[in-house]
C-alpha positions in Angstrom: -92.2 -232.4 57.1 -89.9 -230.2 59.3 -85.8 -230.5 59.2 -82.7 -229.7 60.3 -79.4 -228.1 58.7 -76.2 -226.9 60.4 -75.3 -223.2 60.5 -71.5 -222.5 62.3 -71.9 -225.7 63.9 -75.4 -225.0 64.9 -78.0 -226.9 64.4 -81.5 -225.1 62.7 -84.5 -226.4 62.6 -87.1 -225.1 59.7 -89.9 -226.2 57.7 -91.1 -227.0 54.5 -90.8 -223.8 52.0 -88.2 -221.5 54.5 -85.2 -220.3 53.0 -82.0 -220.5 54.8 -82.2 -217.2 55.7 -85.8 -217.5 57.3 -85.2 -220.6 58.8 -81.5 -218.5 61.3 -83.7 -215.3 61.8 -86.7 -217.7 63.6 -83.4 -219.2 65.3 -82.3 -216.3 66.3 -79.1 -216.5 64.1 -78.0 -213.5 62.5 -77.1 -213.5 59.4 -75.7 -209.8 57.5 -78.4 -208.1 55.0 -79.7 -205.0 53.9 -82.1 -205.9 51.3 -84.4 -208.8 52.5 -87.6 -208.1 54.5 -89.5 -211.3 55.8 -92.5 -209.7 54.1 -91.7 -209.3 50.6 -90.6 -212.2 48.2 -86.5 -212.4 48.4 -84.5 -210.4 46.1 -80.9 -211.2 46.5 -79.8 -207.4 45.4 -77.8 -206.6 48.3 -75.5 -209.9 48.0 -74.5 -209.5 51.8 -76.3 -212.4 52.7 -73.9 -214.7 50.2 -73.0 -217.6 52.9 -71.6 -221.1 51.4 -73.9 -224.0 51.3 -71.9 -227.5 51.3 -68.9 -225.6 50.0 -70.9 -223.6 47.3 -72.0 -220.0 47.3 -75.3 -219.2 47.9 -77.9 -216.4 48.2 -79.4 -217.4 52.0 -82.6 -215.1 51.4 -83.3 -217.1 48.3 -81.9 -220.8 49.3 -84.3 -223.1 50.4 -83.4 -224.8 53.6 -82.5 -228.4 53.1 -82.3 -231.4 55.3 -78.8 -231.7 56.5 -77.2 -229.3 54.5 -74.2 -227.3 55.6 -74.1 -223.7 55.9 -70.8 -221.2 56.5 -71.9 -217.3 57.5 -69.3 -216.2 59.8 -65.9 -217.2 58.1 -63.2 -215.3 57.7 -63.4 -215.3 54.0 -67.3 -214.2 54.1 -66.7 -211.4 56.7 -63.9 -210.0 54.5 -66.3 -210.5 51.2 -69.0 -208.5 52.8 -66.8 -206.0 54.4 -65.9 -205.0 50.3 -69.6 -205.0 49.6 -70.1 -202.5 52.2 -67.3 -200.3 51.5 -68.5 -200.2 47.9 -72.0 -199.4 49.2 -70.1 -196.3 51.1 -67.9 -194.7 48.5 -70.8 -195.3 45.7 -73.4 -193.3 47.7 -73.3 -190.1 50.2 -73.3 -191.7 53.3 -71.7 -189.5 56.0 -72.9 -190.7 59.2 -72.1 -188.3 61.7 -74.6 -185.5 59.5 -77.4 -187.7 58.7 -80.7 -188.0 60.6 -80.7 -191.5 59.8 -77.7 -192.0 61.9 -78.4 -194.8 64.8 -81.3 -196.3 63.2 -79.7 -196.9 59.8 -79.3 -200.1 59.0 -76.7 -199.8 56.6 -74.5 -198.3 59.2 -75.1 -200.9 61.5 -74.3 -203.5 59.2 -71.1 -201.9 58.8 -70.7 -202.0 62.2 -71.4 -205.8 62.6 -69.3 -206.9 59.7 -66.5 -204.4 61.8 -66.1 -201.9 58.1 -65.1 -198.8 60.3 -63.8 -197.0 57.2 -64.2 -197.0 53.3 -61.0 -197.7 51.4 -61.9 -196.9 47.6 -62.3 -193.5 46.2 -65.3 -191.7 46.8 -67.3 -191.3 44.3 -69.1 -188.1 45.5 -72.2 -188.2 43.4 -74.7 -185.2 42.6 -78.2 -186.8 42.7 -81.2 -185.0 42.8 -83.1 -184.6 46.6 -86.8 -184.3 45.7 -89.0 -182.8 48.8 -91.4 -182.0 46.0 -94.5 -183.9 48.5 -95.7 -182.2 51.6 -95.0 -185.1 53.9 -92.1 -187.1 52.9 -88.4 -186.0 51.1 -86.1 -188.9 48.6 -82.4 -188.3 48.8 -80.9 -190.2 45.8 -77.9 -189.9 47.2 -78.5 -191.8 50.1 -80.4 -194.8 48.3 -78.2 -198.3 47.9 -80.6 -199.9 45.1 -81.8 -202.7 47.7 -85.3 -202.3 45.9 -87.5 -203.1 49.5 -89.7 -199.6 48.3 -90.1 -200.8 44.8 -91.7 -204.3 46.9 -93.4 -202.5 49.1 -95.4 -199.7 47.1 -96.1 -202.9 44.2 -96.7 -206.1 47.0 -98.6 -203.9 49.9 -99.6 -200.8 48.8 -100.3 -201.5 45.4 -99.7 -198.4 43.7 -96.0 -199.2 41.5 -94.7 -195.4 42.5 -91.0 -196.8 42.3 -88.6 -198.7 40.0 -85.3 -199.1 39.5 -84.1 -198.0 35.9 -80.7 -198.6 34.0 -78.1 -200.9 34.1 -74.9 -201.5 35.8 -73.4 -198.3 37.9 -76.2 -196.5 35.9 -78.9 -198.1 38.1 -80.7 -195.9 39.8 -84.3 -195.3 41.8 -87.3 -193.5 39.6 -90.7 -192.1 40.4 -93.6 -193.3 38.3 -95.3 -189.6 38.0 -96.1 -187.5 35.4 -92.9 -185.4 36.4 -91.3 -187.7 37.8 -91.3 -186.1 41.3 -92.3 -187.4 44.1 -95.2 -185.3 44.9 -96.9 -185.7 41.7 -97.2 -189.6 42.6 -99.7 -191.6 45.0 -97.4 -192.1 47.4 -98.3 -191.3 51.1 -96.5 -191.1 54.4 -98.5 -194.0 55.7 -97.5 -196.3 52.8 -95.7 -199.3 53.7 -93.1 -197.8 51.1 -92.5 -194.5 53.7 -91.7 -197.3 56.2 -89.0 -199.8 54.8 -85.8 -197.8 53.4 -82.8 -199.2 55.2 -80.6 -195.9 55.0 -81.4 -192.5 54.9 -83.0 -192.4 51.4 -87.1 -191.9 52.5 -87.5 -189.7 55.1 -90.1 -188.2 56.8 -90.6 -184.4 56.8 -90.7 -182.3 60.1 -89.9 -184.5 62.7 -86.1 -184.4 62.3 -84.3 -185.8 65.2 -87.1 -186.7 66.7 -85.0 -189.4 68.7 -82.1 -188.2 70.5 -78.8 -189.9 68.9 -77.6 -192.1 71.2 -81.2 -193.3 72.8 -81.5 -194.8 69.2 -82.3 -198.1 67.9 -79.3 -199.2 67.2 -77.5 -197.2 69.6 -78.4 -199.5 72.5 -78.8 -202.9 70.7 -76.4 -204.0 67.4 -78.2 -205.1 64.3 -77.6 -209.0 65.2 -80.0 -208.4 68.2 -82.2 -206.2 66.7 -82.8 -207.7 63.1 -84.0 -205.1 60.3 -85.2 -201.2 60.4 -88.8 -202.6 59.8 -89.0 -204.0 63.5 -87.4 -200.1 64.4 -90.7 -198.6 63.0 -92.6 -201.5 64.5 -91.3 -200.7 68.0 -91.8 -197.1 67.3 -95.1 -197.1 66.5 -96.5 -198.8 69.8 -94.4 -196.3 72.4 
């Protein structure tokens, strides 16, 4: 039996089994992540998609919708929550936007942009992570990668091969390669995986076709991410011009 909650004073319909979260993106709502992907089970990694629920915090990738229940996204106090969470995100990695091919079709950058984080505040942390371009198609730059664990879904849910995981704990947390060396071309993994598709940021990358779209005809150079939705429907739209 379908239903109804209110989100921002707007009524959403959904039915039986959506989440919060899948029950604004059918409505068109918009509502800031960087780690779910409508076709993999929820994860609640990112935490950008904390809204409250009758007052309470809640995960909306992971909360199921519930009749009458109502839901705060764009408050003050959320927007200034999730603007931290980005600028964490920022100084944590190697994200300099104006030198990275990912630039325009990132979503992390245009998430940022939504939640209006124009600049990081905390010390950089400046990292030195490996980049492995060890396979003949494909290149990983740790230093790009936010933990949101959408290749570690996709190579175990759709491919079904397990070539990533997320080891350690805490700031120690980082992406691994299930290879005999633990490179990347020693694995299974292939450029038409599912797991090539769905990094957010500019962590899997494709080899040879740098720039490939001029910056400033890209995705997210001519619609924001509230428009648009996730980078999935970016490769989606690329693949049938």
């Amino acid at each position: 039996m379908s239903g109804q909650f209110i989100i921002d004073h707007k009524p959403v319909p959904f039915e039986p089994g959506q989440t919060i979260m899948d029950a604004a993106m059918a409505a068109g709502i918009y509502i800031p992540h960087l780690c779910h992907n409508p076709e993999f089970h929820p994860h609640a990694s990112c935490k950008l998609c904390t809204v409250k629920i009758n007052g309470r915090p809640a995960s909306a990738c992971t909360t199921q919708a519930a009749e009458g229940a109502v839901v705060e996204s764009e408050t003050d106090e959320l927007m200034d929550d999730r603007r931290i969470l980005l600028k964490m995100l920022f100084v944590e990695g190697n994200h300099v936007c104006p030198a990275c091919e990912k630039s325009g079709r990132c979503q992390l950058q245009a998430v940022a942009y939504y939640c209006n984080m124009l600049a990081p505040e905390f010390t950089h942390f400046y990292p030195q992570r490996d980049v492995d371009a060890s396979h003949p198609d494909m290149v990983i730059d740790f230093n790009r990668c936010i933990l949101c664990n959408l290749c570690v879904r996709a190579s175990r849910d759709v491919d079904g091969k397990d070539v990533f995981a997320i080891s350690g704990r805490g700031i120690g947390s980082h992406l691994i390669i299930s290879s005999p060396s633990g490179r990347l071309g020693d694995s299974a993994f292939d450029a038409e995986d599912k797991a090539a598709q769905v990094c957010p940021v500019g962590a899997i990358m494709l080899k040879h076709q740098g720039y490939d779209v001029p910056i400033g005809q890209r995705l997210y150079d001519q619609e924001p991410v509230s428009v648009v939705g996730d980078v999935a429907k970016y490769v989606v739209k690329k693949h049938d011009q």
